[in-house]
C-alpha positions as CSV (number, residue, x, y, z in Angstrom):
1,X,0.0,0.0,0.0
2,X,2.9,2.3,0.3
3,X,5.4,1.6,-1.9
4,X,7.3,5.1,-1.8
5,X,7.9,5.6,1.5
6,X,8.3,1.9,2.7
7,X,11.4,2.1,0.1
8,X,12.4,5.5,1.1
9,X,12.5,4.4,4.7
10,X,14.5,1.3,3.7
11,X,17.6,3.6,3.4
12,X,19.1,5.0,6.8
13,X,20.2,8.6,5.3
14,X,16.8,8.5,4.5
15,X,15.4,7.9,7.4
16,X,17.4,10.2,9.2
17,X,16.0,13.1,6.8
18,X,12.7,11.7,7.8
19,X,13.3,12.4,11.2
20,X,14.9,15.9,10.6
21,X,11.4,16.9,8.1
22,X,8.7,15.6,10.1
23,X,6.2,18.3,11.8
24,X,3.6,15.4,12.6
25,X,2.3,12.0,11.6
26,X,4.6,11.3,8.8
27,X,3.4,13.3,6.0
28,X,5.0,11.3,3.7
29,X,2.8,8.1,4.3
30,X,-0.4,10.2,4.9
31,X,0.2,11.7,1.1
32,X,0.9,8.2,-0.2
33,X,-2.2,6.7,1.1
34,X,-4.3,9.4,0.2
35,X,-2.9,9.6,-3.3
36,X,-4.2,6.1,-3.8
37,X,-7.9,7.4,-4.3
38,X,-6.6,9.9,-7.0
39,X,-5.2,10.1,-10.5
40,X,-2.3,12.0,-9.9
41,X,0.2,12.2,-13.1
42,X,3.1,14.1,-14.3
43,X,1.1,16.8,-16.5
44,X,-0.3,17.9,-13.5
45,X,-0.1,21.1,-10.9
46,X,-0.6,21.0,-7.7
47,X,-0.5,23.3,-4.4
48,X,0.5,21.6,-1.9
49,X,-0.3,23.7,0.9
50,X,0.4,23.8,4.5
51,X,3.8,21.5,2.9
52,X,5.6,22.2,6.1
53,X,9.3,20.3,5.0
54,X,8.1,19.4,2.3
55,X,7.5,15.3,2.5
56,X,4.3,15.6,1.0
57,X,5.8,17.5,-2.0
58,X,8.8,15.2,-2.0
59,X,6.3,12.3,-2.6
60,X,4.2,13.8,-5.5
61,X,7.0,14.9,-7.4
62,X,9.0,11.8,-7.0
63,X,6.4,9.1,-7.3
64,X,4.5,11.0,-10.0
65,X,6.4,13.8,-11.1
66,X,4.2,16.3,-10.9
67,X,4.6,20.1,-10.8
68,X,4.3,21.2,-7.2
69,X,4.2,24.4,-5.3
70,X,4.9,24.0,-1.9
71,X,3.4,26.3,0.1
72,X,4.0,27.2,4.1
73,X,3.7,29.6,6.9
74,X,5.8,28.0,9.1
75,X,8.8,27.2,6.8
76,X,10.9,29.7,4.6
77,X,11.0,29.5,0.9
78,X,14.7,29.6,1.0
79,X,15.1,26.2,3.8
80,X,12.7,24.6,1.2
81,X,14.5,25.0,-1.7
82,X,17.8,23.8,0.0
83,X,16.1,20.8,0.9
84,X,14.5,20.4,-2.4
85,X,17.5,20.8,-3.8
86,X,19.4,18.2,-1.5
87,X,16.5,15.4,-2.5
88,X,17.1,16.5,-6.8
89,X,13.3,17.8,-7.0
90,X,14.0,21.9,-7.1
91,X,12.8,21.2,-10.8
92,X,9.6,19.9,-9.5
93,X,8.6,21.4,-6.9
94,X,7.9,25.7,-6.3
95,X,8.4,26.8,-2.5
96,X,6.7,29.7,-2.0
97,X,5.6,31.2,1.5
98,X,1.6,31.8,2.3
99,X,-1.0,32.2,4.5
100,X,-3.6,30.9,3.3
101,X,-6.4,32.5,6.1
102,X,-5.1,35.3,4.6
103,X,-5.7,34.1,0.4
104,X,-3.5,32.7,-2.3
105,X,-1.5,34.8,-4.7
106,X,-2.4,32.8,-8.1
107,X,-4.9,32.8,-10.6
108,X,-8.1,31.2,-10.4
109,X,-8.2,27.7,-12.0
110,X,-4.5,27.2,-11.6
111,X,-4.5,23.9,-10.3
112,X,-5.3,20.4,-11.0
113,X,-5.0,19.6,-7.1
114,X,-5.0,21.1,-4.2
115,X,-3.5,18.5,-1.6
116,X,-2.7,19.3,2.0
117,X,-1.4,17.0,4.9
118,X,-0.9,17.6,8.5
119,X,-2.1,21.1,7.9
120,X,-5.9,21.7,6.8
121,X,-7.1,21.8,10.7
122,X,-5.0,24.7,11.8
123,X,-6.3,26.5,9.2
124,X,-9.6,25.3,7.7
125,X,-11.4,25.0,10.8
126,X,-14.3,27.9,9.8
127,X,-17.2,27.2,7.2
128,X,-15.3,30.1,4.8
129,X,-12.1,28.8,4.4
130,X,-12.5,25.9,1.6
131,X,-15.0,27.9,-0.5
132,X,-11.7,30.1,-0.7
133,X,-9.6,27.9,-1.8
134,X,-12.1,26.3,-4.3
135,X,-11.8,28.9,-7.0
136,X,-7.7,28.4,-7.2
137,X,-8.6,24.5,-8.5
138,X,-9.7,24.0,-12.3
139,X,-13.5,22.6,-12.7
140,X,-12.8,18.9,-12.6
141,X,-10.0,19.3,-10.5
142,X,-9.8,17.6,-6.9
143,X,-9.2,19.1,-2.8
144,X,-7.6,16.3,-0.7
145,X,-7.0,16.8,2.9
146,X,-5.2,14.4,5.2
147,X,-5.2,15.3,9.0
148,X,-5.4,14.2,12.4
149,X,-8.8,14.0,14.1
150,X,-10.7,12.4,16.6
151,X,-12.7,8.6,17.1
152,X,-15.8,11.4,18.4
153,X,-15.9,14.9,19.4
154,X,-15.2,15.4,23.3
155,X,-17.8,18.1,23.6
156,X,-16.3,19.6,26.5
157,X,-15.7,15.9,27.8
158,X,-12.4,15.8,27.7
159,X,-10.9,11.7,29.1
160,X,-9.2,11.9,32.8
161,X,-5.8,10.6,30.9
162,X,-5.9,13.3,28.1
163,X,-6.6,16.4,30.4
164,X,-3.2,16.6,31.1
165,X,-2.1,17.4,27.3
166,X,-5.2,19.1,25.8
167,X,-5.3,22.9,25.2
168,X,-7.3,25.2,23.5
169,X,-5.7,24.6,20.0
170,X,-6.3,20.9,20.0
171,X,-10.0,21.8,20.8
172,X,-10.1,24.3,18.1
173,X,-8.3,21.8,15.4
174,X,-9.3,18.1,16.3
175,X,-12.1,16.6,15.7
176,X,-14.1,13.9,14.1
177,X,-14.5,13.0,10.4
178,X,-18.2,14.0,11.1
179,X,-17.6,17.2,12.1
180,X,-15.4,17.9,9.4
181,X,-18.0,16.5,6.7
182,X,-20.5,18.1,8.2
183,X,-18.4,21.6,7.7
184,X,-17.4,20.4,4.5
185,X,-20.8,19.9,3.2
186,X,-21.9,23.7,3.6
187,X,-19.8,24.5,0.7
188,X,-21.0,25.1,-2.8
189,X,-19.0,24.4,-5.6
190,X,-17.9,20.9,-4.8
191,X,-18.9,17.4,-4.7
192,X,-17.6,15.2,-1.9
193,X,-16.2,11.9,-3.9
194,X,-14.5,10.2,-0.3
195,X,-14.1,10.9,3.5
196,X,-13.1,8.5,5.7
197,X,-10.5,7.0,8.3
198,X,-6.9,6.5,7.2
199,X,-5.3,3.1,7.7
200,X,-2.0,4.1,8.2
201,X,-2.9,5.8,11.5
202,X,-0.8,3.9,13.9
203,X,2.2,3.7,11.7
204,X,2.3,7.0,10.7
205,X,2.0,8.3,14.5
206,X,4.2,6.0,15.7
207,X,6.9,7.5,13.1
208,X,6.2,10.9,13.9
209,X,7.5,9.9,17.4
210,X,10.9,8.8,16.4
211,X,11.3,12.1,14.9
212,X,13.8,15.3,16.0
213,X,11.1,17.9,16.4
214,X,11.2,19.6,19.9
215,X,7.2,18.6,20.7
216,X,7.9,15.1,19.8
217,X,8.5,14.2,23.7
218,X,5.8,15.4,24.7
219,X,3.4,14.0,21.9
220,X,5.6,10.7,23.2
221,X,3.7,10.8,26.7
222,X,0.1,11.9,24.8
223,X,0.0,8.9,22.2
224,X,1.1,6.9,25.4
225,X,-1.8,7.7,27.6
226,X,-4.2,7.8,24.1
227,X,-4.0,4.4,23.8
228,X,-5.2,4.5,20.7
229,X,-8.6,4.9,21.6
230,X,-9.2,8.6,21.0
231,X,-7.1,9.6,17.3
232,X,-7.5,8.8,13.8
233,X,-6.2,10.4,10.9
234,X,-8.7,11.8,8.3
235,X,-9.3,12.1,4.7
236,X,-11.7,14.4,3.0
237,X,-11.6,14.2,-0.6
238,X,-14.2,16.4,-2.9
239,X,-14.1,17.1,-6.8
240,X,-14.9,21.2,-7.8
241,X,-17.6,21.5,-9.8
């Protein structure tokens, strides 16, 4: 089922890149399961936004080599590139710095695909964020989102053994793939084509926790008192009208 990064990881340098790029579940394997329920080819371009290091771009221009802009808040254009350069996709892949609650600087139609991982809930939490971003995707042309979420929303009823981690920006960003289909379903201008639990969950969480980002420790003692009985991983996957 993942081909890519199961061959990727097979190499310790790597791995050890892995480690360095990660900013959550590995975005890598999120991106390659997701782009199992899509025709992604190398005549097409796609925003991948909210890229963070960039795995999620790695993967689609690699595996399909596609056209990417890679687009982030959190990361610099420049640190991109380097890295893009380091992994022989700089002719593949855009990095270009955005906010995206505050809009995207390209034309409407543009794109083919708009594909974000690990990113869509800090952002798209409020009913007018993806009718923004619809008009940037050609008519035909596909929104894929993978995230983490929730089994079921806590409603205020937070479990004894994940009080001690939750804050108000897990409240505002996790939830379930209900709630998110529900919000998704107020748009117009799109057709919802797939949403459902990812299968990689575990595996992808439980290589986010090997990695060398400073919140990894703590997210260490979380998926520890989880369980696995609270988080999933989501994906929402509608077609623009």
């Amino acid at each position: 089922m993942y081909p890519f990064t199961d061959q990727f990881m097979s190499n310790d340098e790597n791995v050890e890149f892995l480690k360095a790029a990660m900013m959550g579940p590995n975005a890598m394997r999120l991106s390659e399961e997701l782009s199992l329920y899509l025709n992604i080819d190398e005549n097409m371009r796609i925003l991948d936004l909210g890229c963070g290091c960039g795995l999620s771009t790695l993967l689609l221009a690699k595996k399909y080599g596609a056209s990417v802009f890679a687009a982030d808040l959190w990361i610099s254009p420049t640190e991109n590139y380097e890295r893009f350069q380091s992994i022989g996709i700089d002719d593949k892949a855009v990095p270009i710095s955005v906010d995206a609650t505050k809009g995207l600087p390209f034309a409407n139609g543009y794109f083919d695909l708009l594909f974000t991982v690990d990113a869509y809930h800090y952002f798209g939490d409020t009913a007018e964020m993806l009718p923004s971003l619809i008009p940037f995707v050609k008519k035909g042309g596909y929104i894929v989102v993978a995230i983490p979420g929730l089994n079921y929303e806590f409603e205020g009823n937070v479990p004894d053994e994940m009080q001690p981690f939750w804050n108000s920006e897990m409240e505002r960003t996790l939830h379930s793939l209900d709630w998110w289909k529900d919000l998704w379903k107020k748009a117009e201008g799109i057709e919802m084509v797939d949403s459902r639990e990812m299968a990689c969950c575990r595996q992808a969480w439980k290589e986010w926790q090997t990695g060398y980002h400073p919140i990894v420790a703590e997210d260490i003692k979380m998926m520890e008192a989880e369980g696995g009985k609270y988080f999933n991983l989501i994906q929402l996957i509608a077609k623009v009208l």
